[in-house]
C-alpha positions in Angstrom: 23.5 24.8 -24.4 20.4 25.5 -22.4 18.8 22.3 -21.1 15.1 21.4 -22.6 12.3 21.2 -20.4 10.5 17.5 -20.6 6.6 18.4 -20.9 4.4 18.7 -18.0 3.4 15.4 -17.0 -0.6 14.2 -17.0 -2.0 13.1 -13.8 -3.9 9.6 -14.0 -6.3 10.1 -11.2 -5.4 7.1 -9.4 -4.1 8.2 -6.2 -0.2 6.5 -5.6 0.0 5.6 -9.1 1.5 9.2 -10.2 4.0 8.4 -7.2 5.5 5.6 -9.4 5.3 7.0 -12.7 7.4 10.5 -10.9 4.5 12.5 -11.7 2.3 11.2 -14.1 2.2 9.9 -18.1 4.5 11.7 -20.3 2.0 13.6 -22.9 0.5 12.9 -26.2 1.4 8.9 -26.3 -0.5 5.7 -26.3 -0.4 3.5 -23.2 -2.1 0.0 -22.5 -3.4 -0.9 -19.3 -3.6 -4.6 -18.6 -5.4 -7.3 -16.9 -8.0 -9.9 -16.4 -11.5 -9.1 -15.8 -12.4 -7.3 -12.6 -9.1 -6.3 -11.8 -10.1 -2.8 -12.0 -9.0 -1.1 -15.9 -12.3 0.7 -16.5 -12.7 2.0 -12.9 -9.4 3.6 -13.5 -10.0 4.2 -16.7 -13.2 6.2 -15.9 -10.5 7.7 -12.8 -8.7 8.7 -15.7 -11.0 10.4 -17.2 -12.6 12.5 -14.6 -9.0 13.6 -13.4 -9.3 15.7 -17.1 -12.8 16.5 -16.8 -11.7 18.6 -13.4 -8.9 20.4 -15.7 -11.7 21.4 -18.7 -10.0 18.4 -21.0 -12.5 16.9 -23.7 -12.1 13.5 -23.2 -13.9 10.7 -25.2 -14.5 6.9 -23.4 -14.6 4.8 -26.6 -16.4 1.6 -25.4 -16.2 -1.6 -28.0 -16.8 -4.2 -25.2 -19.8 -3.1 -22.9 -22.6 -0.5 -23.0 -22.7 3.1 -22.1 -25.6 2.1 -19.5 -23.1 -0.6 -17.7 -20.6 2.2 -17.9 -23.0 4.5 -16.3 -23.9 1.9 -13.5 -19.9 1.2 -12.8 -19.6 4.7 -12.0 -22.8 5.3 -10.1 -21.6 2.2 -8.1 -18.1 4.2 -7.1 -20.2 7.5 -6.9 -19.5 9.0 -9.4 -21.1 10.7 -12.7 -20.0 10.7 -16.3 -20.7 13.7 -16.8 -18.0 15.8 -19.1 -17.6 12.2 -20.5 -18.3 11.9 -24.0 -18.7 7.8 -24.4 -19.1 6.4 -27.7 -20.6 2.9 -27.8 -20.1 1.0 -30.4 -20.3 -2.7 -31.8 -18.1 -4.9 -33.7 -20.9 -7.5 -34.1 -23.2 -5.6 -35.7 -23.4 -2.8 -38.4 -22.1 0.5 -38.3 -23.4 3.8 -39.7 -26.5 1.6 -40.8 -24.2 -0.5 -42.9 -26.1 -3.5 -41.9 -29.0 -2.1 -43.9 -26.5 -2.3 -47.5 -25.2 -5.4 -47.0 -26.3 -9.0 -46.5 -23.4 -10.8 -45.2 -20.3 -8.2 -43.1 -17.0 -9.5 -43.6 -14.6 -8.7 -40.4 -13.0 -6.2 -43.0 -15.6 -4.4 -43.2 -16.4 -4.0 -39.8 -13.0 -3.1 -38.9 -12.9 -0.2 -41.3 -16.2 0.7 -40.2 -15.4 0.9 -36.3 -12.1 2.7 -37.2 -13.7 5.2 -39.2 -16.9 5.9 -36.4 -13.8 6.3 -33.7 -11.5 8.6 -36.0 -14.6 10.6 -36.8 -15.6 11.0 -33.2 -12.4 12.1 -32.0 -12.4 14.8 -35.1 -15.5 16.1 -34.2 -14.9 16.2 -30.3 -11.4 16.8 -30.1 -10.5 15.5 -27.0 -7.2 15.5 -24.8 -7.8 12.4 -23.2 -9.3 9.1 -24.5 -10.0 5.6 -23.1 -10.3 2.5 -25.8 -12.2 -0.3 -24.3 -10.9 -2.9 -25.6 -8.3 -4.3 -28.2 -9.9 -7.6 -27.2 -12.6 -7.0 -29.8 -9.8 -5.5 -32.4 -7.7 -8.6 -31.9 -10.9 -11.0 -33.1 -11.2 -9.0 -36.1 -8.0 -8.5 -37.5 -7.9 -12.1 -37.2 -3.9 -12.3 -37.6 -0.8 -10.5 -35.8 0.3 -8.4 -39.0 -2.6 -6.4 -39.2 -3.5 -6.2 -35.5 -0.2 -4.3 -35.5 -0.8 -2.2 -38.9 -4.0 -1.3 -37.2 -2.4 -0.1 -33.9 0.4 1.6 -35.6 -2.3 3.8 -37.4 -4.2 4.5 -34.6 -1.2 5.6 -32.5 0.0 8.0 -35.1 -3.7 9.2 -36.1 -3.8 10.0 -32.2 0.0 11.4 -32.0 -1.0 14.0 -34.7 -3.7 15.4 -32.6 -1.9 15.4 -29.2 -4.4 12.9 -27.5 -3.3 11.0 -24.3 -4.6 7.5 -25.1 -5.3 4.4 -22.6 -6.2 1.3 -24.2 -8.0 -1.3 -22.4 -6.5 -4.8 -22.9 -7.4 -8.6 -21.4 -4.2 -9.8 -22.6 -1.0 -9.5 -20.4 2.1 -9.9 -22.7 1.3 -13.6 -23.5 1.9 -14.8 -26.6 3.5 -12.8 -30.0 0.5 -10.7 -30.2 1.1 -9.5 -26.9 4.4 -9.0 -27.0 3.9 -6.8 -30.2 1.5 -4.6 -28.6 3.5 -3.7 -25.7 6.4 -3.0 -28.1 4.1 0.1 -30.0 2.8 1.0 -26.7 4.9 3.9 -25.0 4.0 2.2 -21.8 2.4 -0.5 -20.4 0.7 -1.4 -16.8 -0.9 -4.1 -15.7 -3.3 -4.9 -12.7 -3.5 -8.3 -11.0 -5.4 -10.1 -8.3 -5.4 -13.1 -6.5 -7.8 -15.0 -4.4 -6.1 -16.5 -1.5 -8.0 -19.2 0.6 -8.6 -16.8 3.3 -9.5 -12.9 3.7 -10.3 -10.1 0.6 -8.9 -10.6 -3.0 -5.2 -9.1 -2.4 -4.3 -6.7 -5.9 -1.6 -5.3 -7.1 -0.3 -3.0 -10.5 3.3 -3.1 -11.9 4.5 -0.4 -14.4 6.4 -2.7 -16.7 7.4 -0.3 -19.3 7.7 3.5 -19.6 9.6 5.0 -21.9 11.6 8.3 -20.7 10.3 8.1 -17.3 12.5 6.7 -14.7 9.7 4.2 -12.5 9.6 2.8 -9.4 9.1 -0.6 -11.0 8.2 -4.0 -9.2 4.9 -4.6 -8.1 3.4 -2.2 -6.0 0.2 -3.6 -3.5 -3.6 -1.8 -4.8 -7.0 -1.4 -3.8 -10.3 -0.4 -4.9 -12.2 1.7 -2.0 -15.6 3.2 -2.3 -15.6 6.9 -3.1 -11.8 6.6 -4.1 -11.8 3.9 -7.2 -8.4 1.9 -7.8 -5.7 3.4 -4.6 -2.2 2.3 -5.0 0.2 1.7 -2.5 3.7 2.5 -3.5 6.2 0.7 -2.2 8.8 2.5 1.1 11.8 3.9 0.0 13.8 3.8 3.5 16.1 6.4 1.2 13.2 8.7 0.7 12.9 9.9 4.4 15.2 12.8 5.3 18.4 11.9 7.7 17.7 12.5 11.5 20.0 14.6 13.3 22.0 12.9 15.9 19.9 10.1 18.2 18.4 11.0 21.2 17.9 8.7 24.3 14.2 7.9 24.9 13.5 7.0 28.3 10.2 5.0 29.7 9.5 7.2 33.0 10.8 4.0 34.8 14.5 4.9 36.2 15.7 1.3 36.7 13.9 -0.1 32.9 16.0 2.8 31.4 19.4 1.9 33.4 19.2 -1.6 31.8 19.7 0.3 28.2 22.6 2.6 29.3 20.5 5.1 30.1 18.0 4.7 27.7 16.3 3.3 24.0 17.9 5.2 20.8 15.7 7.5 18.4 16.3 5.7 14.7 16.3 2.0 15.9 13.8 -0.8 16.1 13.1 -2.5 19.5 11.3 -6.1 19.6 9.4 -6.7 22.7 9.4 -10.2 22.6 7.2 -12.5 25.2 4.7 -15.2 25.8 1.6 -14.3 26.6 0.9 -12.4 29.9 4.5 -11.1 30.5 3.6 -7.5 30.0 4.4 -6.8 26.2 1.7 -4.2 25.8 2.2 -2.5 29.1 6.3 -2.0 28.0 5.0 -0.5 24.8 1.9 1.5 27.1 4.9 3.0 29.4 7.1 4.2 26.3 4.0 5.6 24.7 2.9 7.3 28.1 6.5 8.4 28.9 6.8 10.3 25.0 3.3 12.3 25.5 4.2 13.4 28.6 6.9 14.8 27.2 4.8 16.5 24.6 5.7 14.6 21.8 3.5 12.5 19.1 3.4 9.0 19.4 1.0 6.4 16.7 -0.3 3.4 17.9 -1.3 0.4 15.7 -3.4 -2.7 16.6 -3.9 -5.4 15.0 -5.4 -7.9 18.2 -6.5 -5.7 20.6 -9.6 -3.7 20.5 -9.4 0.4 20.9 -11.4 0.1 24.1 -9.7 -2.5 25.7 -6.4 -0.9 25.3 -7.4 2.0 27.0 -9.0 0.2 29.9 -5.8 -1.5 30.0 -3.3 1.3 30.2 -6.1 3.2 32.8 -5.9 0.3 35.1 -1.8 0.5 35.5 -2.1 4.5 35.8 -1.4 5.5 32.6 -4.1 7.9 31.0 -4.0 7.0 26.8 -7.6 8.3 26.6 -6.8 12.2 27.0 -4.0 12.0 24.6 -5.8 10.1 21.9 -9.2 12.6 22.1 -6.2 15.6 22.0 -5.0 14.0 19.0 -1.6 13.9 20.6 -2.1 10.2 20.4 -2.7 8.8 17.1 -4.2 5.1 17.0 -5.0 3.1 14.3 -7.3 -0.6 14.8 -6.9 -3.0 11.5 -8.9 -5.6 10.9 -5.6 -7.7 9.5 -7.4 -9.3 7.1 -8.6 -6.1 5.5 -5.2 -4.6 4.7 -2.0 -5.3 2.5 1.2 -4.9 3.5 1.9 -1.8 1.1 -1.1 -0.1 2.4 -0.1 -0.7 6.0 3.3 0.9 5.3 1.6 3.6 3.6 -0.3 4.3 6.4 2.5 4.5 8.6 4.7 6.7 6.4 1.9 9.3 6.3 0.9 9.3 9.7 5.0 9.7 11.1 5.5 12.5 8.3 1.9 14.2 9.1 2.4 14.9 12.8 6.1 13.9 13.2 5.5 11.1 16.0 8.8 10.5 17.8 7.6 6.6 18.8 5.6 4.3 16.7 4.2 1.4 18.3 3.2 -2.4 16.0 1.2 -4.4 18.6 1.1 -7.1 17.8 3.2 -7.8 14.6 2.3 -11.6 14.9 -0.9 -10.6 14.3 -0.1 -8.8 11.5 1.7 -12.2 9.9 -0.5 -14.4 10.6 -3.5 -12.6 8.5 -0.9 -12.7 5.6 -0.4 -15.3 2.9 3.0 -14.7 2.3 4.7 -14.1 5.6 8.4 -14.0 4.6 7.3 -11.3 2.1 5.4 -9.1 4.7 8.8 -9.2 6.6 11.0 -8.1 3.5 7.8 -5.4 3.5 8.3 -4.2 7.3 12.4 -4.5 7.2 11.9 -1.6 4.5 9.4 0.2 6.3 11.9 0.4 9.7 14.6 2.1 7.6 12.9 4.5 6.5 11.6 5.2 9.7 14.7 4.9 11.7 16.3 7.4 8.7 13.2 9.4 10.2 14.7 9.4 13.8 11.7 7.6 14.8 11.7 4.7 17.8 9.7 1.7 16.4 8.2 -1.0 19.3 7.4 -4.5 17.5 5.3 -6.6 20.1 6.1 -10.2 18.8 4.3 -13.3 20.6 5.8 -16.4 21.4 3.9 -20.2 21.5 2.9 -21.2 24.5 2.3 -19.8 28.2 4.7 -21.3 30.6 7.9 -23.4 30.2 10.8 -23.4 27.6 9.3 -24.9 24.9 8.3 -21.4 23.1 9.1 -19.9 19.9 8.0 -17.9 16.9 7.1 -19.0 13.7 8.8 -16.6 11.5 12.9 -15.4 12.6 12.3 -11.7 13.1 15.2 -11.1 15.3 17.1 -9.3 12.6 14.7 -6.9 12.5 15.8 -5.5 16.1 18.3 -3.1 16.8 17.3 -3.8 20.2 15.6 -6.8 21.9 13.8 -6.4 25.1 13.3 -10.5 26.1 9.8 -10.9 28.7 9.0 -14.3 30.1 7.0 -16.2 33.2 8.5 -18.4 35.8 7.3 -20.7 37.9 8.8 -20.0 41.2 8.0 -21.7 44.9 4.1 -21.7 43.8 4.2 -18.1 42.5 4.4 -17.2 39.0 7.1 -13.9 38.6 8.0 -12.2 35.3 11.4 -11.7 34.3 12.8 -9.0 32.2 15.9 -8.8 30.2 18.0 -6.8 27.3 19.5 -9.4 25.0 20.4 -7.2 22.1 21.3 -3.6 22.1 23.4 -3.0 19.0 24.3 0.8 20.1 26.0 1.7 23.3 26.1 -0.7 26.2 23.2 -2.5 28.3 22.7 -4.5 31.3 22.6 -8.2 30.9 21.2 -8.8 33.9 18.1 -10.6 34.9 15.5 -8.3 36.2 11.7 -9.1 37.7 8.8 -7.2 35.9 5.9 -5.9 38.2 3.0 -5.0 36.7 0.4 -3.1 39.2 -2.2 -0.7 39.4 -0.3 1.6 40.9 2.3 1.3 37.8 5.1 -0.6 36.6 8.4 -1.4 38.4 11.4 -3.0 37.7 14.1 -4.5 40.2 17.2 -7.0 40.0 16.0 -10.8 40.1 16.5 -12.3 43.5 15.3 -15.4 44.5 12.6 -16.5 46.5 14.3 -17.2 50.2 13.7 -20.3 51.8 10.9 -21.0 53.9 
């Protein structure tokens, strides 16, 4: 028995979105897009639209709930056109087809017959393969009850199914309620845009494809934004499983003979490495040397800072010998500056993802991930984010540096505010002492979960002339 091809899936225009969806909507069905104002449906709508505009599809923006000038203005605002659009505006309120002119007094019957019969007749005259209805909000006032809401969508999904049009209805509503339930249950899929407003930084969005029949989704919620040029941009979320197996691990060395001896020889391609420290005990430099060590050896390495500016961290790395500047302008060097509050963690891993598989960089470097927490509402959620993130780029073969801070500047009384030490496959441990009037910065392994390591104390020294690394030996007496 020869196997049937499913139909060629149609793109949505919103970039990540056919990610989750494996391609796109399945054809020729009626799907509702949900959410409260300004989460973003008409921009994607209009997204939707233009995507079959580009392929020569007729498509028809049927517009119950605003005007075709405010329609016009949203897109200017994105920069866009709608041209190739054909938008029909029309009223619920008021007559149609100049039926206010017959009658003195419009039951809701009649309007509702009325606006069905302008939309059925526009979509028989243009014939379009893609249509937007905006929105059921206005349907659901005049049907008045849940029986005939339904009756009504039923029609109008088989009205639409007989003349192969892909259909996205606009709705407020999000499930609550019978009448929501119902809908969702005639709709062959359903997703739904949300935002919140925390009490600091942007409005952080996300979508969630809660139902799509015959289409195996990536479902849970997925982080979005809305970008100037772009429209609605989703984020899918990291599949560690989606990155292809490395070969067998490699040893990574720093350029520094004795730094490498105190890992056996060497850090592991495909693990994690925290660089944990108080401030001033040379986290950035460790994370400098590794990047320095890797470009030298003609690989690609990506950088990404979340505290330091791009400038500084060159003048940084230039003052201990080590030459970033020609490697970045070579685009050997890739480096990324985020304003924290700007970005979500699902964007951030996106970012990554692209970057590693783009120009196949061999280390990546997070400085600092405290910074990256603490712009984040939900902490313990960013780290569930990142831990999926590291798979998939230790499945990758990749060597990830974390730079996490630690309270305080001297003494024991240090710490971190959220337990990321599961995160490490290795754990490179920095601090300051106070010794005889002179303040000395220790170095040690404390984790290496592959192979062995020296557990020794060592003493960091951080020069212009570079960075060096000897056993810990006290101060003799005077």
């Amino acid at each position: 028995m020869t196997k049937r091809k499913l139909p060629e899936p149609v793109a949505t225009g919103v970039t990540g979105l056919d990610e989750i969806l494996r391609g796109g909507l399945p054809p020729s069905n009626l799907y509702l897009l949900q959410g409260s104002p300004g989460v973003g449906k008409t921009t994607a709508a209009l997204q939707f639209l233009r995507t079959g505009v580009a392929a020569d599809e007729r498509c028809i923006y049927v517009s119950l709930s605003q005007t075709a000038a405010e329609l016009e203005s949203i897109a200017i605002s994105r920069g866009w056109t709608l041209d190739g659009i054909r938008v029909e505006e029309l009223s619920t309120t008021d007559a149609v087809n100049g039926a206010a002119d017959q009658t003195i007094f419009q039951t809701a019957e009649l309007r509702l017959d009325e606006t069905r019969q302008a939309i059925e007749q526009a979509i028989e005259e243009h014939k379009p393969s893609r249509l937007v209805y905006d929105s059921l909000l206005e349907i659901r006032l005049l049907t008045g009850d849940p029986p005939r809401f339904r009756r009504e969508l039923i029609g109008f999904k088989a009205f639409l199914a007989k003349r192969n049009v892909v259909a996205l209805l606009l709705d407020t509503q999000t499930g609550e309620g019978v009448t929501g339930e119902e809908v969702e249950g005639i709709a062959h899929g359903v997703i739904r845009f949300d935002k919140a407003l925390e009490e600091y930084g942007a409005v952080r969005r996300r979508i969630e494809v809660s139902k799509m029949r015959g289409v195996p989704i990536a479902d849970g919620y997925h982080d979005m934004a809305i970008r100037e040029g772009q429209g609605v941009v989703v984020f899918p979320r990291i599949v560690p499983g989606a990155a292809a197996e490395a070969t067998k691990p490699e040893l990574i060395k720093s350029g520094v003979a004795t730094l490498d001896e105190m890992f056996g020889g060497g850090q592991e391609s495909g693990t994690t490495t925290l660089v944990i420290g108080q401030s001033g005990t040379g986290k950035s430099t460790m994370a400098s040397l590794y990047s320095t060590a890797a470009l030298k050896r003609g690989e690609s390495v990506a950088l990404f800072l979340f505290e330091e500016r791009l400038e500084t961290f060159f003048r940084r790395s230039e003052g201990l010998g080590m030459n970033l500047r020609e490697f970045y302008n070579a685009g050997q060097l890739i480096i990324r500056d985020f304003n924290p509050n700007e970005i979500s963690p699902g964007e951030f891993a996106q970012t990554v993802q692209k970057i590693v598989t783009q120009d196949n960089s061999r280390v990546v470097v997070i400085d600092s991930f405290t910074g990256y927490l603490n712009s984040l509402p939900h902490r313990e959620k960013a780290v569930r984010d990142i831990q999926s993130l590291l798979k998939y780029l230790a499945r990758a073969g990749v060597l990830t540096m974390l730079i996490v801070a630690q309270h305080g500047l001297l003494g024991q009384n240090v710490g971190i505010d959220v337990d990321v030490s599961f995160l490490g496959d290795t754990v490179l441990l920095l601090r300051i002492m106070e010794d005889e009037g002179r303040l000395r910065r220790n170095i040690t392994v404390v984790k290496k979960r592959h192979g062995p390591h020296d557990l020794d104390v060592h003493e960091l020294f951080i020069k212009s002339s570079g960075v060096t690394v000897v056993p810990f030996n006290p101060l003799p007496e005077a």
